[in-house]
C-alpha positions in Angstrom: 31.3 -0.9 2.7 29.1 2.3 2.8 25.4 1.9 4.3 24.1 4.8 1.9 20.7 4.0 0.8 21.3 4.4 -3.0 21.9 1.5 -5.2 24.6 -0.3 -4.2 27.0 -0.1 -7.8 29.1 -3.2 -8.6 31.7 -1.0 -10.3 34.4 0.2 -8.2 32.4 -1.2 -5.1 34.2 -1.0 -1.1 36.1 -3.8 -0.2 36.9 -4.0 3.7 38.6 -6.3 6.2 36.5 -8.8 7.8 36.2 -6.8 10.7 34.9 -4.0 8.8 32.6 -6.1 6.8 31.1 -8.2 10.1 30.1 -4.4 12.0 28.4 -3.0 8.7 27.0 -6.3 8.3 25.4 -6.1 12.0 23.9 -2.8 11.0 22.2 -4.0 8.1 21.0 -6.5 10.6 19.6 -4.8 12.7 17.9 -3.1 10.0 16.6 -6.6 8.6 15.2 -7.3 11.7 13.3 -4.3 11.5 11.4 -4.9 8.7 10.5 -8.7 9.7 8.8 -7.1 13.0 7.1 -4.9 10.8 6.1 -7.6 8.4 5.2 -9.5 11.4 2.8 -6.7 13.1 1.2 -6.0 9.4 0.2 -9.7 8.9 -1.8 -9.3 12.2 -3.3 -6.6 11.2 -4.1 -8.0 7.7 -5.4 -11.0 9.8 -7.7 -8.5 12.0 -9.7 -7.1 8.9 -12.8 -7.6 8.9 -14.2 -9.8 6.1 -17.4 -8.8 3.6 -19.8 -11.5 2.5 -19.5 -13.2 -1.1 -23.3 -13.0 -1.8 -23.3 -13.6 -5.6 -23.3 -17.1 -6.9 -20.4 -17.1 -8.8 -19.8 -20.6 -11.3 -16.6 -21.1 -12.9 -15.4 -23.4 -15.6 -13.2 -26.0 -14.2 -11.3 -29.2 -16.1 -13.7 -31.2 -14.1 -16.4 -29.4 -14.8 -18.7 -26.3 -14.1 -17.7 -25.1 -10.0 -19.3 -22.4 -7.4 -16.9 -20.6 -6.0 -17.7 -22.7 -2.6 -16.5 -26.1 -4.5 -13.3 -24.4 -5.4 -12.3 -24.8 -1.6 -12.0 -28.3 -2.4 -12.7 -29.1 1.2 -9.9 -26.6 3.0 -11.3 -23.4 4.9 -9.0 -20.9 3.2 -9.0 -20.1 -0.3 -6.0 -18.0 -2.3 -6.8 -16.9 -5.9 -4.3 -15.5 -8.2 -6.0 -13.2 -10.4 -4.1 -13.8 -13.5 -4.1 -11.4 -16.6 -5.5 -13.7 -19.3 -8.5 -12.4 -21.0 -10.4 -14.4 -24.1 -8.7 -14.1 -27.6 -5.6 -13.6 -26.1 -2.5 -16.1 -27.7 -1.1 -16.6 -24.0 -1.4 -15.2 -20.9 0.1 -12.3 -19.4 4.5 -13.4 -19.2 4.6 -11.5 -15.7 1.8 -13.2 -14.2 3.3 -16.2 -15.9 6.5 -15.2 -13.8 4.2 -15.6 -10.7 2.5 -18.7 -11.1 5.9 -20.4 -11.7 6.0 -20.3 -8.3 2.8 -22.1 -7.5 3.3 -25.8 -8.2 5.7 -25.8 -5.5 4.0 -24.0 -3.0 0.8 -25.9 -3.4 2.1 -29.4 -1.4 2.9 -26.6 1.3 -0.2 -24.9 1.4 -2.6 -28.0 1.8 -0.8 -28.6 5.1 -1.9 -25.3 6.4 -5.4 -25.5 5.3 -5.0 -23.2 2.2 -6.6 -24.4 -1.5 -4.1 -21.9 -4.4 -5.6 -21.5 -8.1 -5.4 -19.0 -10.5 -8.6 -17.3 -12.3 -8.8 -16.0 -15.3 -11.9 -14.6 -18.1 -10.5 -17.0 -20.8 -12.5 -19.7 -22.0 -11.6 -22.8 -20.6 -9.7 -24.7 -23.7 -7.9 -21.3 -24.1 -6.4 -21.8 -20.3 -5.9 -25.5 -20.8 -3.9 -25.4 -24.1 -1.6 -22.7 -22.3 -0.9 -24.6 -18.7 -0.1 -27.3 -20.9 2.5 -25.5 -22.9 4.0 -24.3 -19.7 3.8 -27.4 -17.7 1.7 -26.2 -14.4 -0.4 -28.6 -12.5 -2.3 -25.7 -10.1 -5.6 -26.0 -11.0 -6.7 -22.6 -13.1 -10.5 -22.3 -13.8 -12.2 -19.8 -15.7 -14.5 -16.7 -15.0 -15.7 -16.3 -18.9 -20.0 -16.4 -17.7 -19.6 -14.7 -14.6 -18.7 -11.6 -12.7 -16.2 -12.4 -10.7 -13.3 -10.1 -12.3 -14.7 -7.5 -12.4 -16.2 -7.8 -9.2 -12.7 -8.0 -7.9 -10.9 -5.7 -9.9 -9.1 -7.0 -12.5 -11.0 -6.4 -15.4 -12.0 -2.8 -17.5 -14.3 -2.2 -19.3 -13.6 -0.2 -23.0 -15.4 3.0 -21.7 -13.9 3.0 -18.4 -10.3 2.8 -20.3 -11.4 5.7 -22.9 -11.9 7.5 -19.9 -8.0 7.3 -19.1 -8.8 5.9 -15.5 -9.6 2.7 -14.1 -10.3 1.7 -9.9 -7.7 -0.2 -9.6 -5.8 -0.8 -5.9 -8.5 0.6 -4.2 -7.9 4.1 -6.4 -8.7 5.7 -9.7 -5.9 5.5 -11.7 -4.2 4.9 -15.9 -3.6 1.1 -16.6 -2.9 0.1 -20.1 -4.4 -3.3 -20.0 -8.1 -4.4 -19.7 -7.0 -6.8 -17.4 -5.2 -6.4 -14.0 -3.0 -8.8 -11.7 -3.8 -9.2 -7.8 -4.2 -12.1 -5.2 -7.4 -12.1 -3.5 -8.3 -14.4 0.0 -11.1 -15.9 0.9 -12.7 -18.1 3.5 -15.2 -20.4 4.0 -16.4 -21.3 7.3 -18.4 -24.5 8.8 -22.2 -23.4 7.3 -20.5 -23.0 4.0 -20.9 -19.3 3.9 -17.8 -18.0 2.0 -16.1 -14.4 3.1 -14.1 -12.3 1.2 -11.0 -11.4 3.5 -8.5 -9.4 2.0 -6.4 -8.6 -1.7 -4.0 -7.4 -2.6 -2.8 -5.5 -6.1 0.1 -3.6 -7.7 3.2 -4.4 -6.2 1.3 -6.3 -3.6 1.6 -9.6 -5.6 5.3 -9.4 -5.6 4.2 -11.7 -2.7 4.5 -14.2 -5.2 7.5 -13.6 -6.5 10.0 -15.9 -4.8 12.5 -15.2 -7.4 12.6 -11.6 -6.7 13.7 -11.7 -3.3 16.0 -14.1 -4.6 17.3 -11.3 -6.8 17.2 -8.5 -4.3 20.0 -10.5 -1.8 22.4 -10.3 -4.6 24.8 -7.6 -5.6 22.8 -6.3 -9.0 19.5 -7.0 -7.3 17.0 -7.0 -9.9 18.5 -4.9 -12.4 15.8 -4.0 -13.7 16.2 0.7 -13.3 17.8 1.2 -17.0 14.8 -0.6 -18.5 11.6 0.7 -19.7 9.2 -0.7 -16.7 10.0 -3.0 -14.1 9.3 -6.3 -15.5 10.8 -5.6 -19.4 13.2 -8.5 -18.5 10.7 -11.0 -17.9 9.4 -13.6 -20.6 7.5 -17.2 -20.4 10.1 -19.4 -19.0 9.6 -21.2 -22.5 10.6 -18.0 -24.7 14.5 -17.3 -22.8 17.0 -17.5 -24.5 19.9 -19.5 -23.3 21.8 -18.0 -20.7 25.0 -17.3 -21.7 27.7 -19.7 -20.8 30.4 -19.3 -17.9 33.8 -18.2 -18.6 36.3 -20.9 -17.9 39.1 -19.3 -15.6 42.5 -19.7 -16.9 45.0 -22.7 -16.1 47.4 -21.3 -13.3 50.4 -20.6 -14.6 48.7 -19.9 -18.3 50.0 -17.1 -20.6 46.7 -15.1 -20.3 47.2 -15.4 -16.6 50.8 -14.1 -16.7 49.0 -11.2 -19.0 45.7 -10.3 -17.4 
């Protein structure tokens, strides 16, 4: 087993004694551990920032009705809102943020504990959002920014000039995007006067934070397989719109003439 930091290849790959395997093994360990001190000492300092005022009266369009931004709390202290790329006239939303908030049903039972309220926000009109949670099946509530500010505000939405002009602020830098609508989680918090805060978000890569099926991917042997395509995320469709994975090959009987052969 080499410990080279290019891509591990699945052709022609090492194959050691168990010995071998358990001391490389420990190195990589070692390494792991590594990063989740790291990941440990940046969460404290994400936690340190120092938070900005929301002053602007931002009021969404929820299924229950028209919500400040306050009411979106829905009685928790902490408030996580994935800003999902879904902008009016659109046929569906974005697949990758899709890809995301498949995630967010399940993590949502979890959350509550903690004190954390998850929904997504998006500039779609309302019945636009609702006819397309339905086709995919989520129950995280997703409300709508259509008559306010609040993506651009944050971010995630360009203007046409600002796009003609070939550059966009976008993580915190001005830079191309191709969309008029960007991805990103943003954090908020509310605190006993009912004064909400703006505490931290995140863009760009930063929302792979949601992606629990990506570090599913990255602890196998092809990882996400994703360098021979044309951008990262080619692979990635509503989970509607796959088509069928293809079926397992049945190992031959023991004893079988393609086993004598092969």
């Amino acid at each position: 087993m080499t410990t080279a930091i290019a891509e591990a290849s699945t052709v022609n790959h090492a194959v050691v004694s168990r010995d071998l395997w358990i001391a490389e093994r420990k190195t990589l360990l070692a390494r792991e551990k590594e990063l989740t001190r790291l990941r440990d000492e940046i969460a404290r300092e994400r936690r340190a920032l120092p938070w900005e005022r929301v002053g602007k009266n931002y009021v969404f369009d929820a299924p229950e009705g028209r919500r400040t931004l306050a009411e979106l709390f829905e009685g928790r202290s902490q408030l996580l809102v994935q800003h999902f790329m879904f902008a009016p006239g659109w046929q569906q939303g974005c697949k990758s943020c899709s890809y995301m908030a498949d995630h967010n049903d399940g993590a949502n039972a979890h959350l509550a504990q903690r004190d954390v309220t998850l929904l997504a926000v998006s500039r779609a009109p309302l019945a636009e959002i609702e006819r397309f949670r339905s086709r995919m099946g989520w129950q995280f509530k997703w409300v709508s920014s259509f008559a306010n500010d609040f993506n651009r505000d944050f971010g995630v939405t360009f203007t046409p000039e600002e796009k003609a002009r070939g550059e966009v602020y976008y993580n915190y830098a001005m830079q191309p995007f191709p969309q008029e609508e960007a991805p990103g989680i943003s954090v908020f918090y509310k605190d006993d006067a009912g004064d909400v805060f703006h505490t931290y978000s995140t863009f760009g890569r930063g929302v792979e934070v949601m992606m629990g099926a990506y570090n599913l991917l990255d602890l196998t042997p092809k990882g996400r397989d994703e360098d021979h395509l044309s951008y990262t995320m080619e692979w990635v469709r509503h989970h509607d719109r796959y088509e069928p994975a293809p079926a397992a090959k049945a190992a031959p009987a023991a004893g079988s003439c393609c086993a004598a052969q092969g």
